[in-house]
Backbone atoms as SQL, in Angstrom:
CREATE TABLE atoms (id INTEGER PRIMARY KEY, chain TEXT, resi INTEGER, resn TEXT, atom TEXT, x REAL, y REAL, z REAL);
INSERT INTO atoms VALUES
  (1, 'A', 1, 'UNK', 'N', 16.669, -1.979, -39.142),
  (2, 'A', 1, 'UNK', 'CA', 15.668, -1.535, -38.189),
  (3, 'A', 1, 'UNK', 'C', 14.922, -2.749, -37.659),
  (4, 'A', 2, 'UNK', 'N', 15.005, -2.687, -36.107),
  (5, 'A', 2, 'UNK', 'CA', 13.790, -3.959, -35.592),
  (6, 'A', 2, 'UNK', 'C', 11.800, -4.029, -36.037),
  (7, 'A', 3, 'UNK', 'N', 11.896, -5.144, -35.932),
  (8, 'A', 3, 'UNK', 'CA', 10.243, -4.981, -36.023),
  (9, 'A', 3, 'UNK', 'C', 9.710, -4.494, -35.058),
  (10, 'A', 4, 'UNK', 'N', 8.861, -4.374, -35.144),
  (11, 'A', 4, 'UNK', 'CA', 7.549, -3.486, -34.058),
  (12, 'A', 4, 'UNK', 'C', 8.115, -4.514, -32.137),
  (13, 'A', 5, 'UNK', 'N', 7.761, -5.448, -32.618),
  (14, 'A', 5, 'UNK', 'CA', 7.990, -6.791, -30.961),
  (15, 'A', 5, 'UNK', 'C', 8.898, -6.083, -30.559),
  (16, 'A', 6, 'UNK', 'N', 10.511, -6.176, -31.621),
  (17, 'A', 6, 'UNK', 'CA', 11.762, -5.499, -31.089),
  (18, 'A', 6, 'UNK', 'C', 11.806, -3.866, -30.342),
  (19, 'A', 7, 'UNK', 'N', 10.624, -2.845, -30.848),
  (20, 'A', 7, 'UNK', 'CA', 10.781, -1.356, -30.524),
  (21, 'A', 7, 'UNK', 'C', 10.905, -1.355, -29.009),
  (22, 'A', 8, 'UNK', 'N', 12.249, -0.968, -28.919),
  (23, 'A', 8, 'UNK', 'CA', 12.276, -0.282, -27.273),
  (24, 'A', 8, 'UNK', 'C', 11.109, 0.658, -26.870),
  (25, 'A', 9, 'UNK', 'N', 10.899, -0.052, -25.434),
  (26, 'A', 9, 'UNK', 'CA', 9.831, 0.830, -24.931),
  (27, 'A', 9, 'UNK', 'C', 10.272, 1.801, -23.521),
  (28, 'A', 10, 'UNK', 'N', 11.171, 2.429, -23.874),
  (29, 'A', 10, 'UNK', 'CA', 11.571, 3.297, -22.714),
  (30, 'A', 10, 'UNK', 'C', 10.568, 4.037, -21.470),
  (31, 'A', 11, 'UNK', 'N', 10.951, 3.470, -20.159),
  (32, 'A', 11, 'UNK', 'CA', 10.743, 3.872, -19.026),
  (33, 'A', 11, 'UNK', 'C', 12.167, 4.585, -18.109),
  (34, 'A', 12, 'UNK', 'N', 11.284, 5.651, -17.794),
  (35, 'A', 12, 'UNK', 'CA', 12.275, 6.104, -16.830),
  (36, 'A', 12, 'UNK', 'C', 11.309, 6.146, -15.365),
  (37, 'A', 13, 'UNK', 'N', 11.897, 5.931, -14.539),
  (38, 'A', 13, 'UNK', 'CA', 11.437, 5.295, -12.697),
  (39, 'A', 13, 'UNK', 'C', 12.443, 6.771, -11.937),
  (40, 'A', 14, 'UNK', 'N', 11.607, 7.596, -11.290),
  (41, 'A', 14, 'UNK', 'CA', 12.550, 8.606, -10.266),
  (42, 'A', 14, 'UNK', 'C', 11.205, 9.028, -9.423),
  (43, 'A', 15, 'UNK', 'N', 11.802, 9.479, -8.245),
  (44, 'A', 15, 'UNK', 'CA', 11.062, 9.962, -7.209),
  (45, 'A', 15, 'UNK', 'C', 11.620, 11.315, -6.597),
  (46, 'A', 16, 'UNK', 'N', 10.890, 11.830, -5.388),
  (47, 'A', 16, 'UNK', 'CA', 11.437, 12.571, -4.449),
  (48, 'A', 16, 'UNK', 'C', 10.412, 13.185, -3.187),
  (49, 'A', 17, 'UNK', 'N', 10.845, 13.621, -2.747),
  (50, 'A', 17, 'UNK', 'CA', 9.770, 14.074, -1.331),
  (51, 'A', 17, 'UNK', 'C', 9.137, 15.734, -2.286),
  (52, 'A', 18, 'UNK', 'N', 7.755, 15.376, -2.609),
  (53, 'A', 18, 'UNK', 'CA', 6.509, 16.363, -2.507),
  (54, 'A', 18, 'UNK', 'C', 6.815, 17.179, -1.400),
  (55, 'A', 19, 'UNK', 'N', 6.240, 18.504, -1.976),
  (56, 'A', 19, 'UNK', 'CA', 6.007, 19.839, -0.713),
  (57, 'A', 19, 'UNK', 'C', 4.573, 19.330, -0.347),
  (58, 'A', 20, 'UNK', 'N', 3.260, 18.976, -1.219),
  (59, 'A', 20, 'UNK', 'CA', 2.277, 18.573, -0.495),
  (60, 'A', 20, 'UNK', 'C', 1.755, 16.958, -1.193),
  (61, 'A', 21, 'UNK', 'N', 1.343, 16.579, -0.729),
  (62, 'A', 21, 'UNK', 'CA', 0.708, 15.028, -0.834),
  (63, 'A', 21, 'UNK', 'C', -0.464, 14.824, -2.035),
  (64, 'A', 22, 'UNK', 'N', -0.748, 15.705, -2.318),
  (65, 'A', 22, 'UNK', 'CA', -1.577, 16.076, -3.485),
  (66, 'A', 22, 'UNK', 'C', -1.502, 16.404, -4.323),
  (67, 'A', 23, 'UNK', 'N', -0.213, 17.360, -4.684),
  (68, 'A', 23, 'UNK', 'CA', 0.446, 17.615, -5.732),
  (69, 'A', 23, 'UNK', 'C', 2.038, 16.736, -6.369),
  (70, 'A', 24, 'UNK', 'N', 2.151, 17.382, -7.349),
  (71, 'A', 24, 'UNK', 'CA', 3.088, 16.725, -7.954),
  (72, 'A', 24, 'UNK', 'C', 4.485, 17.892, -7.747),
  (73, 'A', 25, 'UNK', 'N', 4.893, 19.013, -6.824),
  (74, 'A', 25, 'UNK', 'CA', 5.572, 19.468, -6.989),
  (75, 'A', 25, 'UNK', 'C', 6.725, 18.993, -5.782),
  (76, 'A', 26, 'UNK', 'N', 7.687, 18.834, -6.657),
  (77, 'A', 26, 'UNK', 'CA', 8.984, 18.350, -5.602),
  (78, 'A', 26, 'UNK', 'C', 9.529, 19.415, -4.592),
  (79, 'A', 27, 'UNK', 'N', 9.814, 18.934, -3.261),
  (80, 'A', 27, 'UNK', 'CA', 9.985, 20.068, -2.330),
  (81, 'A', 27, 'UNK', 'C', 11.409, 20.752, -2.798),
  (82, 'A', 28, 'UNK', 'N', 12.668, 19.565, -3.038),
  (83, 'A', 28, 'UNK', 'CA', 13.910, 19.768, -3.609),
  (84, 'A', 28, 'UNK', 'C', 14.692, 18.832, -4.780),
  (85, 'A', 29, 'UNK', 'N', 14.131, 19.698, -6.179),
  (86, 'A', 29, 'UNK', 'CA', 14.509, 19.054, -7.126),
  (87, 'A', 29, 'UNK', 'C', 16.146, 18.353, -7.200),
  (88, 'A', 30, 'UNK', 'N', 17.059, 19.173, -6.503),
  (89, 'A', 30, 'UNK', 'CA', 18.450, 18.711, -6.371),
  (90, 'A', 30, 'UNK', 'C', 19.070, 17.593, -5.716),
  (91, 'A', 31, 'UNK', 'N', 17.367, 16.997, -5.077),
  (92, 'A', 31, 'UNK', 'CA', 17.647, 15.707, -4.249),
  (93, 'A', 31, 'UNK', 'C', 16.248, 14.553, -4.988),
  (94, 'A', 32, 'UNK', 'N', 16.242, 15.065, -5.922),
  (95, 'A', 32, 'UNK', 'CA', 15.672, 13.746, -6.733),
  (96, 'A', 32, 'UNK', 'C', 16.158, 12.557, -6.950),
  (97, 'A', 33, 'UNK', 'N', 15.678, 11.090, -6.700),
  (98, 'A', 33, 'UNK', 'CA', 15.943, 9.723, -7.150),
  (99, 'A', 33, 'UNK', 'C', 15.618, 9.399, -8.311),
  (100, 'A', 34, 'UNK', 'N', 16.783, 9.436, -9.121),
  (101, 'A', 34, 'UNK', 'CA', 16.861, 8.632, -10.654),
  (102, 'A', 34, 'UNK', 'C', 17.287, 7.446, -10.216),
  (103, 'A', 35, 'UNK', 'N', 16.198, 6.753, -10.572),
  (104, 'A', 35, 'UNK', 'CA', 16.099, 5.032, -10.252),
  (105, 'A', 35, 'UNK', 'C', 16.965, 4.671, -11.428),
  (106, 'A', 36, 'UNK', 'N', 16.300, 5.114, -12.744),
  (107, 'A', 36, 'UNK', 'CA', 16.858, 4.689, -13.912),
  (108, 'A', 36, 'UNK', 'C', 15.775, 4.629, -14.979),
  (109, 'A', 37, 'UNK', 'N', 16.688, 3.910, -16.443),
  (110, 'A', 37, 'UNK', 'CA', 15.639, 3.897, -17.509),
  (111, 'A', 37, 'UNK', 'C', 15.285, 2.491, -17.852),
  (112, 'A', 38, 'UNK', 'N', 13.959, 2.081, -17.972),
  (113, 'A', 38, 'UNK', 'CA', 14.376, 0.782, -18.102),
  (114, 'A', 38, 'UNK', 'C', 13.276, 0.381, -19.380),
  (115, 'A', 39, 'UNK', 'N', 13.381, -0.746, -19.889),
  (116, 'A', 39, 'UNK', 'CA', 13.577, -1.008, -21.409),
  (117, 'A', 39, 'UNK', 'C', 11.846, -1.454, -21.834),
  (118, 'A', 40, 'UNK', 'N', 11.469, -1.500, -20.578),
  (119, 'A', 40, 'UNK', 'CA', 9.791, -1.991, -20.453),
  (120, 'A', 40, 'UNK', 'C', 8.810, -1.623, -19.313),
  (121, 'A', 41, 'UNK', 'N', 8.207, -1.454, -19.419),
  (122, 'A', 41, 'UNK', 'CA', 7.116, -1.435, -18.560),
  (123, 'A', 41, 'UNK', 'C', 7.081, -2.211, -17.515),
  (124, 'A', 42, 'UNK', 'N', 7.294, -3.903, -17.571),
  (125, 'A', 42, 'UNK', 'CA', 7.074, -4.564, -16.546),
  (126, 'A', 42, 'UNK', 'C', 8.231, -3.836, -15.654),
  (127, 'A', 43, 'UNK', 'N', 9.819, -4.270, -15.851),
  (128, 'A', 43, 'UNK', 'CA', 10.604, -3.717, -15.277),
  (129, 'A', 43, 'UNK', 'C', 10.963, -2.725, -14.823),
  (130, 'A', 44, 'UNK', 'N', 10.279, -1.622, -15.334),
  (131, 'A', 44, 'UNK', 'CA', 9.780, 0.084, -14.306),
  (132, 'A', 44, 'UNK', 'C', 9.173, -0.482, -13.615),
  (133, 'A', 45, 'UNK', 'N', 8.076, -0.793, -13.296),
  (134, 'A', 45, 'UNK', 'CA', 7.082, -1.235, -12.240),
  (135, 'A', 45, 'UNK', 'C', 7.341, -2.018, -11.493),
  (136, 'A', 46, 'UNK', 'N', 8.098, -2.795, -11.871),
  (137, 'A', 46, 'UNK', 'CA', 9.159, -3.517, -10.592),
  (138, 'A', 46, 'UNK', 'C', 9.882, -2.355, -9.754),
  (139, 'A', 47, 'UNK', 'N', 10.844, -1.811, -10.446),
  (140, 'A', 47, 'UNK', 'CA', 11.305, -0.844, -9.908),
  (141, 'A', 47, 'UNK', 'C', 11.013, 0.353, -9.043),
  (142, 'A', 48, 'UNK', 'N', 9.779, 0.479, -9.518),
  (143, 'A', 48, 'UNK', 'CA', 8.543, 2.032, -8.834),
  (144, 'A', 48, 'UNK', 'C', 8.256, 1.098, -8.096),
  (145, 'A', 49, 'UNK', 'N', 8.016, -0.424, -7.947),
  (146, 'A', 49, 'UNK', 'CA', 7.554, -1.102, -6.829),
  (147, 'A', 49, 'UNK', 'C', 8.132, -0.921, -5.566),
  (148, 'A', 50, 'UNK', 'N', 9.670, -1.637, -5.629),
  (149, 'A', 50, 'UNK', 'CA', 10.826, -1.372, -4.633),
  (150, 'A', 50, 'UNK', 'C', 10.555, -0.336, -4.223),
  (151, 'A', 51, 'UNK', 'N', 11.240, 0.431, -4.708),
  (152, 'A', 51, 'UNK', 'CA', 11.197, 1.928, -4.304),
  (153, 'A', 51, 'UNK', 'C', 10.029, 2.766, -3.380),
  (154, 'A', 52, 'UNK', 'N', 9.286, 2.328, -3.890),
  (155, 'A', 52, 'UNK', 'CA', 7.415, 3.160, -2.865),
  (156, 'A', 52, 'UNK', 'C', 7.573, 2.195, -2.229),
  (157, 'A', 53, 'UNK', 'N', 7.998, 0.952, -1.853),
  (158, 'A', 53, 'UNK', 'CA', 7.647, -0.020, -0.940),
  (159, 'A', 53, 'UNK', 'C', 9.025, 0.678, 0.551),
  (160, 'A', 54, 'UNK', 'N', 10.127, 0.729, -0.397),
  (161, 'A', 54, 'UNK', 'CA', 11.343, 1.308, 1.055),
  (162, 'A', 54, 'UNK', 'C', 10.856, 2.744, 1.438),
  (163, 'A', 55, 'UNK', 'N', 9.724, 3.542, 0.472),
  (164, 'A', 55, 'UNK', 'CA', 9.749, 4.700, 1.665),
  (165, 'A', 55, 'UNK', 'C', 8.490, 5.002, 1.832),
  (166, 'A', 56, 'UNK', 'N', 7.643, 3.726, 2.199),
  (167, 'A', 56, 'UNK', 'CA', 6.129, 3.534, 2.711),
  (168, 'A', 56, 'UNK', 'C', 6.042, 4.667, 3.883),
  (169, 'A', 57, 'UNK', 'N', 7.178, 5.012, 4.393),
  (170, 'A', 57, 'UNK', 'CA', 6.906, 5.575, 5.841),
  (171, 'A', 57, 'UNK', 'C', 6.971, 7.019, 5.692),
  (172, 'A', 58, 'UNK', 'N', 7.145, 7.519, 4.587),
  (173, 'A', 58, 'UNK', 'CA', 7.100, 8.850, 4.610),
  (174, 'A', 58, 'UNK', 'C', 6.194, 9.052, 2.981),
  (175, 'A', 59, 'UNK', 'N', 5.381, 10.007, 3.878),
  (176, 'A', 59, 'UNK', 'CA', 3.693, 10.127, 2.911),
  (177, 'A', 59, 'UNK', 'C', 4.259, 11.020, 1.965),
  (178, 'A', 60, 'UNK', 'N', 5.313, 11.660, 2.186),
  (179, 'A', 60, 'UNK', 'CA', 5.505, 12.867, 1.160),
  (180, 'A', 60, 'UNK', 'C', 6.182, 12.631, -0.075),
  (181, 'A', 61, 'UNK', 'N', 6.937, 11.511, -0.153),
  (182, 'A', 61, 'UNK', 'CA', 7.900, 10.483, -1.535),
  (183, 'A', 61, 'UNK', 'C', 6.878, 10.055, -2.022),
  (184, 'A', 62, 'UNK', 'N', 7.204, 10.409, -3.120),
  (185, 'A', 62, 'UNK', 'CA', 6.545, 9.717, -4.224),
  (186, 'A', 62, 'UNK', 'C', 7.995, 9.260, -5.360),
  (187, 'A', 63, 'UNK', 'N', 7.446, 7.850, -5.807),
  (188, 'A', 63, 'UNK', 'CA', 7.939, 7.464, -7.531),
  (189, 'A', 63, 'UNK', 'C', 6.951, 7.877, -8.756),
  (190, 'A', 64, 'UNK', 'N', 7.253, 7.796, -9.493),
  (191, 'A', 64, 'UNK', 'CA', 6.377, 8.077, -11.115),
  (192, 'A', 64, 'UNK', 'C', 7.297, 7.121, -12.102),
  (193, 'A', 65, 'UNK', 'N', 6.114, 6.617, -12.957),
  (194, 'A', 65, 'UNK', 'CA', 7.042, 5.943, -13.987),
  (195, 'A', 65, 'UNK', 'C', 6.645, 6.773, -15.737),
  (196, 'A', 66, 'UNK', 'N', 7.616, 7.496, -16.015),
  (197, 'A', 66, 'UNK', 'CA', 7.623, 8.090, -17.368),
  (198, 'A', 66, 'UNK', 'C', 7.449, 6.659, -18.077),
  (199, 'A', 67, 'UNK', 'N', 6.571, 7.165, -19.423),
  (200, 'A', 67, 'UNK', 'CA', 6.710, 6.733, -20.543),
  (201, 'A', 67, 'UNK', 'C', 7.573, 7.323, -21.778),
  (202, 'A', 68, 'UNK', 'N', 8.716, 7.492, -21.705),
  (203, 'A', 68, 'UNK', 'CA', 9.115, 7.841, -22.470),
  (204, 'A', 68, 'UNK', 'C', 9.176, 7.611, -23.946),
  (205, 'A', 69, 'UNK', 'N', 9.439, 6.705, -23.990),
  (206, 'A', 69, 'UNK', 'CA', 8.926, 6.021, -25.761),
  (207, 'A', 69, 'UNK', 'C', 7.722, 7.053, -26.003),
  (208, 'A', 70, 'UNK', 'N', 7.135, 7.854, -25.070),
  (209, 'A', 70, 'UNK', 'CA', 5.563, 8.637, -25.370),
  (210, 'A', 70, 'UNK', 'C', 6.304, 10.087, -25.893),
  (211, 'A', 71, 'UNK', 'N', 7.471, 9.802, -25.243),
  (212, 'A', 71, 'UNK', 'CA', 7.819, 11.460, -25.559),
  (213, 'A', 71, 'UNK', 'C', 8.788, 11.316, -26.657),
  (214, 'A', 72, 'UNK', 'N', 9.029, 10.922, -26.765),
  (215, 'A', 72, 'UNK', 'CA', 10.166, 10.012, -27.652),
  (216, 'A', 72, 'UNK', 'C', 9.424, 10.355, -29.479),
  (217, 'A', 73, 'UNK', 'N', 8.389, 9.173, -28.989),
  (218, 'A', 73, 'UNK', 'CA', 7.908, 8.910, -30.438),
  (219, 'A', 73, 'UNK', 'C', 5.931, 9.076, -29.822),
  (220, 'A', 74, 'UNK', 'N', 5.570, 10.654, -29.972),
  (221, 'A', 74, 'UNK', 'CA', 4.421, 10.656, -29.994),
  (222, 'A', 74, 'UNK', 'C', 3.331, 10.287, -30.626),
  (223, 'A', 75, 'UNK', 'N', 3.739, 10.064, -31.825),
  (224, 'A', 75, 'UNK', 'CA', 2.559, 10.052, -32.795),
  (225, 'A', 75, 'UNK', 'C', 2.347, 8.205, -32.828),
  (226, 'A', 76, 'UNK', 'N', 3.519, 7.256, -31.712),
  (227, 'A', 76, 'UNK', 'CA', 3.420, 5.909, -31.772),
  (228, 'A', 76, 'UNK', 'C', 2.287, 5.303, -30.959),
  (229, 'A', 77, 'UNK', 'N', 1.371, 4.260, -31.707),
  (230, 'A', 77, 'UNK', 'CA', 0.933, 3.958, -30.729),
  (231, 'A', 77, 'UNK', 'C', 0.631, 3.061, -29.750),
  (232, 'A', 78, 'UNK', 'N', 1.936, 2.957, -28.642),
  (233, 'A', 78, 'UNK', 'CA', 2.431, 2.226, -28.029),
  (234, 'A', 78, 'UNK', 'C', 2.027, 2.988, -26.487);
């Protein structure tokens, strides 16, 4: 088993076009963007970066970056 430094810290990065701008509900879940999972924090946020940056032009996309390691391992506190 790795030490604590070593514990993967899973991110997952996906988006999609909102029905409204205020909420969090996707207009069409079947056309969701799975960016991917990525192994840290910095590198989601790179990623949620790109991504909200190519679809600045439409107000209704949104990205989110899961913490998964949160869902993963709740009781961690990471």
């Amino acid at each position: 088993m790795g030490t604590e430094s070593d514990k993967q810290l899973l991110h997952l990065v996906f988006g999609g076009e909102l029905e409204d701008i205020d909420g969090t509900t996707f207009r069409d879940l079947s056309s969701l963007d799975i960016v991917g999972i990525f192994p840290d924090y910095q590198s989601a946020h790179a990623a949620w970066k790109a991504k909200a940056q190519q679809t600045v032009d439409n107000a209704q996309m949104r990205y989110f970056v899961v913490h998964m390691h949160r869902l993963l391992e709740p009781d961690d506190k990471h």
